[in-house]
C-alpha positions as CSV (number, residue, x, y, z in Angstrom):
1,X,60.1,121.0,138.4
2,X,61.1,117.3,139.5
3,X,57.6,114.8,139.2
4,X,57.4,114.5,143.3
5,X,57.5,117.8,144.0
6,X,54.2,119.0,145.8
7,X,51.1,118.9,143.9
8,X,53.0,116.6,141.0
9,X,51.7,113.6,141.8
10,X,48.3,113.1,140.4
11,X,46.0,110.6,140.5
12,X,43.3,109.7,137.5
13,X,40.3,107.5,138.1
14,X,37.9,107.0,135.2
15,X,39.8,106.1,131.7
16,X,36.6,106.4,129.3
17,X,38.0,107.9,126.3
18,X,38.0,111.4,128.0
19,X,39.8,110.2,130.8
20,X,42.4,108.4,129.0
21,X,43.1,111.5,126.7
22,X,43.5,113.5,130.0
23,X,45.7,111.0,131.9
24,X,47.8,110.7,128.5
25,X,48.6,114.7,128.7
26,X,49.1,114.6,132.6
27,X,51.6,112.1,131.9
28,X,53.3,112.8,128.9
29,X,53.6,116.8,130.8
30,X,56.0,114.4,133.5
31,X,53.6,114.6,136.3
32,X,53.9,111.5,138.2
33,X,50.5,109.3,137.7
34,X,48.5,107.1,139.1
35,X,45.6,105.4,137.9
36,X,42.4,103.0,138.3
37,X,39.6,101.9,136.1
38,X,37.0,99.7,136.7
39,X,38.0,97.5,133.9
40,X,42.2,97.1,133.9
41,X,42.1,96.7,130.0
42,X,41.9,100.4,130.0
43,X,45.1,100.7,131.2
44,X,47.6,99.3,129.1
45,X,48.7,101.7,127.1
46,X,49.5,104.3,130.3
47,X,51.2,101.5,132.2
48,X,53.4,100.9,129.3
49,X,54.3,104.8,129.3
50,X,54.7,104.8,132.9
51,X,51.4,105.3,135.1
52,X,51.4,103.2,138.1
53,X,48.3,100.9,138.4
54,X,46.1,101.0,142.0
55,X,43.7,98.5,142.9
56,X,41.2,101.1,144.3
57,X,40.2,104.6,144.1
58,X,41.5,104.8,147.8
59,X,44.6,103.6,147.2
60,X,44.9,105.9,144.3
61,X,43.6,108.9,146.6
62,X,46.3,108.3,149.0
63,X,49.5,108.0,146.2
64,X,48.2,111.5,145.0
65,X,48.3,115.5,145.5
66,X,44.9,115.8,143.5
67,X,42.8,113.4,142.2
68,X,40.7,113.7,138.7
69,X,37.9,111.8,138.7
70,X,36.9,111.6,134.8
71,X,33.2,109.5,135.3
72,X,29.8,109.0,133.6
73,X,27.5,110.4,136.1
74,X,26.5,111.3,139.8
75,X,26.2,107.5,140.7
76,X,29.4,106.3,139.2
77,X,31.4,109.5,141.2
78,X,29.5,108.6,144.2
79,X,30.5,105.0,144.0
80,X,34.3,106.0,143.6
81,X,34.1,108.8,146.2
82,X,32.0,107.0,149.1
83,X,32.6,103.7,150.8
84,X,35.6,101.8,152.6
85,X,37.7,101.9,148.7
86,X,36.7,105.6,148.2
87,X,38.6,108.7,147.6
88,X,37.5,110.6,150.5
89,X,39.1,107.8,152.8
90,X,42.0,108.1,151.3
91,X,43.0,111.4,150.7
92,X,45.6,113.3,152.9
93,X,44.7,116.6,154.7
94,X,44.7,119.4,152.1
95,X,44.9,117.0,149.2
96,X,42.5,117.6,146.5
97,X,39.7,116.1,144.3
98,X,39.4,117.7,141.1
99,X,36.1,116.5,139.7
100,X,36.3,116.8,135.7
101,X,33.3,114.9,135.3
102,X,29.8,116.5,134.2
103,X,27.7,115.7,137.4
104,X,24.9,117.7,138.8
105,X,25.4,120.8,140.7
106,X,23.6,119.4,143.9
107,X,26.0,116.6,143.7
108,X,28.7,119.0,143.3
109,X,28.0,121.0,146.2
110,X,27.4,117.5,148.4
111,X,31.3,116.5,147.5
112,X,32.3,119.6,148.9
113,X,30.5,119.2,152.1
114,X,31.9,115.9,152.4
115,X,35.6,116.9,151.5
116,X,35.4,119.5,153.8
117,X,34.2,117.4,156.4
118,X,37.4,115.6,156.1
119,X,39.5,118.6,155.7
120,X,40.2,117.6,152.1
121,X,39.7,120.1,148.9
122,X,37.0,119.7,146.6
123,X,37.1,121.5,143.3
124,X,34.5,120.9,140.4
125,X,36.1,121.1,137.0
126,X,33.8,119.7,134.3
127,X,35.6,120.2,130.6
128,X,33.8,121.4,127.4
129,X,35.3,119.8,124.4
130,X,35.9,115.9,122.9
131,X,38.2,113.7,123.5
132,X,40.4,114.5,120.4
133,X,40.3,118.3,121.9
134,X,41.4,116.7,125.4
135,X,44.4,115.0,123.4
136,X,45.5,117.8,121.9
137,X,45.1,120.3,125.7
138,X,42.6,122.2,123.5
139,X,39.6,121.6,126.3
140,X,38.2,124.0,128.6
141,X,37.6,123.7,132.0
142,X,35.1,125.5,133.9
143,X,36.5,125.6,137.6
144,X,34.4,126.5,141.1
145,X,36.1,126.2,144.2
146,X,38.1,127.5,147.2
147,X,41.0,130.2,145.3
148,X,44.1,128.4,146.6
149,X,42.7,124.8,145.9
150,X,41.8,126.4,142.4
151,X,45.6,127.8,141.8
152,X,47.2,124.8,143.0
153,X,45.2,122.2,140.2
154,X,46.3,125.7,137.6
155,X,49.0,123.1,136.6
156,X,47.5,120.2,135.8
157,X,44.8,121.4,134.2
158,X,46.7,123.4,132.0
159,X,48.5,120.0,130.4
160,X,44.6,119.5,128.8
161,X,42.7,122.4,129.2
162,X,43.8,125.6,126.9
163,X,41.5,127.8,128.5
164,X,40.3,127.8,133.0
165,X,37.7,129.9,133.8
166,X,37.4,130.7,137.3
167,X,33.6,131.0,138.2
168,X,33.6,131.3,141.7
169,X,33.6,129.5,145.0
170,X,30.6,127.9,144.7
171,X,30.8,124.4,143.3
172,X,27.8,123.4,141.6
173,X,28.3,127.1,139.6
174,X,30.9,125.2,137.5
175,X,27.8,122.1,136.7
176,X,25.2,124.5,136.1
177,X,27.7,126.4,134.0
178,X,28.6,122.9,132.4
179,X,25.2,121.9,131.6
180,X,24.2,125.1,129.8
181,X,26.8,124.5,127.6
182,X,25.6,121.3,127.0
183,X,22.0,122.3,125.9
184,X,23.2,125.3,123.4
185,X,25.1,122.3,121.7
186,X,21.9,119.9,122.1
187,X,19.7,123.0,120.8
188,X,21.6,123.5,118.1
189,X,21.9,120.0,117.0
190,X,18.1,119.6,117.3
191,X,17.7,123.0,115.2
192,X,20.0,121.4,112.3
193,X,18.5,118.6,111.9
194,X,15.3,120.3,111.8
195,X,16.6,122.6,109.0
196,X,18.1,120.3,107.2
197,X,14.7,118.3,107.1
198,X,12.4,120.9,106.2
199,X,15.0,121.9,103.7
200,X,15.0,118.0,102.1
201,X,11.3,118.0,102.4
202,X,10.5,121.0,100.9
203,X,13.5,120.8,97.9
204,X,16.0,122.8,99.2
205,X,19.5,121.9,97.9
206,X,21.2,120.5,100.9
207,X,24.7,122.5,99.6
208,X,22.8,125.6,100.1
209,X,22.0,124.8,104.0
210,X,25.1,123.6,105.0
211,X,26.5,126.9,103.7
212,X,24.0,128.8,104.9
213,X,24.3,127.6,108.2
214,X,27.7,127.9,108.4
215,X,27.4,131.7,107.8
216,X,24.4,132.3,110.5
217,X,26.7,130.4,113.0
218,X,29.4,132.7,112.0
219,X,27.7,135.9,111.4
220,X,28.6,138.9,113.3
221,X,24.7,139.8,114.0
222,X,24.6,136.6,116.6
223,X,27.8,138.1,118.6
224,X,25.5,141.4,118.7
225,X,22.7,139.8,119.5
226,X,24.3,138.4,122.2
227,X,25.8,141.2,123.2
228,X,22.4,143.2,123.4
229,X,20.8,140.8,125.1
230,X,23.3,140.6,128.2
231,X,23.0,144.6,128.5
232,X,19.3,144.4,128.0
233,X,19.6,146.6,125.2
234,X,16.7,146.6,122.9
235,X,16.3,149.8,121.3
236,X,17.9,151.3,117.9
237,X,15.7,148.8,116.2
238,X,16.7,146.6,113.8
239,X,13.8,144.2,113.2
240,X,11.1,144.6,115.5
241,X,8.7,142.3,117.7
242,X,5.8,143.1,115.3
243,X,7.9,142.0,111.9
244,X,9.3,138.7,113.8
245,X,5.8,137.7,114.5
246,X,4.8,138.1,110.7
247,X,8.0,136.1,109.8
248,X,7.1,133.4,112.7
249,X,3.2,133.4,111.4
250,X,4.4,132.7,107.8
251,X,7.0,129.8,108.8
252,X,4.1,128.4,110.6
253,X,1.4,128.7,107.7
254,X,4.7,126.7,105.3
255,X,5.5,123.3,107.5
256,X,1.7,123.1,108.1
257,X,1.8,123.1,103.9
258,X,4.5,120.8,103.2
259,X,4.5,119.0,106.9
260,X,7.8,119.5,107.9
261,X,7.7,120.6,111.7
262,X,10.4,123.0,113.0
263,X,9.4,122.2,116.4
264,X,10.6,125.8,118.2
265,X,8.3,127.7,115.8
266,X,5.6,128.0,118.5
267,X,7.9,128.7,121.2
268,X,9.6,131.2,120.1
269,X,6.0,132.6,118.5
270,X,4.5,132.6,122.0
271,X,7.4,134.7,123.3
272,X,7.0,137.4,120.3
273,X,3.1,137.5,121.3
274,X,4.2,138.0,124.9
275,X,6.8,140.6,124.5
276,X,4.5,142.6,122.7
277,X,1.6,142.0,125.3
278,X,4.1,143.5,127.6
279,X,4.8,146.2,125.4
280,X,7.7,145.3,123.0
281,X,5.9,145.8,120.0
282,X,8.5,148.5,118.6
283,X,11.6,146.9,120.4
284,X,14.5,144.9,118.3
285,X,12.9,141.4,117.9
286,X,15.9,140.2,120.6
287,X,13.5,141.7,123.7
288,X,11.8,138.1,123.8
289,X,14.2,137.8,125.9
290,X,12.7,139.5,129.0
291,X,9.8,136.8,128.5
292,X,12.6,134.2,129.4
293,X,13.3,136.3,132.3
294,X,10.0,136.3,133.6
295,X,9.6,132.7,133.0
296,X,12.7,132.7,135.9
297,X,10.6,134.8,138.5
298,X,12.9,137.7,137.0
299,X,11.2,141.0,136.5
300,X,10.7,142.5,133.1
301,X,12.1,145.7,132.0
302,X,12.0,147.0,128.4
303,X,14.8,149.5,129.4
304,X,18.2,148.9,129.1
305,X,20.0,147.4,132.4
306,X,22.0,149.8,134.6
C-alpha cells in the first residue's frame, strides 16, 4: 500500500523514549510520519530517517489520518489536545486521535466528548510493555472506542503492538484496564522486595528466592487460581480458609520475631478472618476473594457463579 494512501499518514506527538520507539516502527513499517516534541532534540534521529518535523501539535493534527499522542500524564495530553496549537483544532472530519498514553479514564472519556464534538474520532490505546518491547512491536495495546475508528488504527498499531485487545466502546475501559495492569506489576514489585528482605534478614540464601520466585510466578497453581477465582469456584478444596489463617497467624508471629515486615500479612489475614465470618471456613483458601467483592458494593456468594 503506497505511504499516502488513507489512513497512512500518521502523526506522533510525544517522543519520550516510548514515543520514539513507536514513531521509529511507524516509520521504518513506510507509513508516512509526522512528528512534534516539545524539545526538537528529540527528533533528530527520525528526521534523518525521514519524519517530517511540525512546529505544533495542530499542525501535526492536520498533516495526519490518526494521531498518537505518546505523553506523561492527563496535563501534558490536555496541553497538546486543547488550545489554539492543539490537536482537536486541527484535525480533519473523521480523522482520528489515538491516545497511547496512560491517562485517567475520566480524562479518557472527556477526549471523546470533545472529539466528538468536533466530529473527530477519539480512541484510547494505552500500551503495556517498555520501550525495548515497543522497538521490537512486542507491546500490547489495550483499545476502547467506536469499532470502525478501532479497525482503521488495526494498522498502525500493529507496526508496535503484537497483541490489540478490543475492550469495548467505552473509552476510559481501556485506562482503567491500563492501570490495573499497572498495579499487579507495582504489587508484585513491592511483594519482591519484601521477600527478598525478610529472606536477607532472616538468612535465607538469596539464590534460593530468586528461584523460588521464579517458580511461584511460573507455577501452574496461579493460572488455576486464577481461573477459579473468575468462575467463583471455590469448592473441591485444596487448602482451606481455616489452614490459610494458621499459615498467615504463623508468618505474623516470625517478622514480629526477627522484624522484617511483609506488609500484606494483615491484609490478606483480615480477608481469611472475614471469609470465614461469612462462612468460608471449609472453602479453597482462594474464596477471600468474595471479601474483595464486597469491599466493591458486590454481593457475596460462596457458590459458584452461573
Amino acid at each position: 500500500m503506497a505511504p499516502n494512501q488513507p489512513d497512512r499518514v500518521i502523526g506522533v506527538i510525544g517522543l519520550g523514549r516510548m514515543g520514539s520507539a513507536l514513531a521509529n516502527r511507524i516509520l521504518d513499517a513506510g507509513f508516512s510520519l509526522t512528528i512534534h516534541n516539545r524539545s526538537k532534540g528529540k527528533a533528530t534521529s527520525l528526521l534523518a530517517k525521514g519524519a517530517t518535523w511540525a512546529e505544533t501539535p495542530r499542525v501535526v493534527a492536520a498533516a495526519s489520518d490518526i494521531v498518537i499522542t505518546c505523553l506523561m500524564d492527563d496535563h501534558s495530553v490536555e496541553q497538546v489536545v486543547s488550545g489554539p496549537d492543539g490537536v482537536l483544532l486541527g484535525l480533519r472530519k473523521n480523522a482520528i486521535h489515538l491516545c497511547a498514553t496512560t491517562i485517567s479514564p475520566m480524562q479518557s472519556n472527556a477526549l471523546a466528548k470533545a472529539h466528538s464534538e468536533r466530529e473527530s474520532i477519539y480512541i484510547a490505546g494505552p500500551v503495556l510493555g517498555r520501550p525495548a518491547a515497543a522497538a521490537a512491536g512486542q507491546l500490547v495495546t489495550l483499545v476502547c472506542g467506536p469499532e470502525e475508528g478501532i479497525a482503521r488504527c488495526r494498522a498502525v498499531m500493529a507496526t508496535y503492538a503484537a497483541r490489540i485487545v478490543p475492550l469495548g466502546s467505552s473509552p476510559g475501559v481501556a485506562n482503567q484496564a491500563k492501570l490495573l495492569a499497572n498495579y499487579i506489576a507495582y504489587s508484585v514489585l513491592e511483594l519482591i522486595g519484601q521477600v527478598h528482605a525478610f529472606a536477607e534478614r532472616g538468612g535465607i540464601p538469596s539464590g534460593f528466592i530468586t528461584e523460588m520466585l521464579d517458580g511461584a510466578f511460573a507455577h501452574p497453581a496461579m493460572r488455576e487460581y486464577n481461573q477459579r477465582i473468575a468462575e467463583r469456584r471455590y469448592d473441591s478444596v485444596g487448602f482451606d480458609t481455616r489452614a490459610g489463617l494458621k499459615d498467615l497467624d504463623l508468618i505474623q508471629t516470625t517478622t514480629t520475631e526477627i522484624a522484617a515486615p511483609l506488609a500484606f500479612t494483615g491484609i490478606v489475614r483480615d480477608r481469611f478472618l472475614a471469609a470465614i465470618a461469612n462462612g468460608g471456613a471449609e472453602k479453597d483458601m482462594c474464596v477471600i476473594a468474595e471479601i474483595s467483592r464486597s469491599l466493591c458494593g458486590l454481593p457475596i456468594s460462596l457458590e459458584r457463579a452461573k
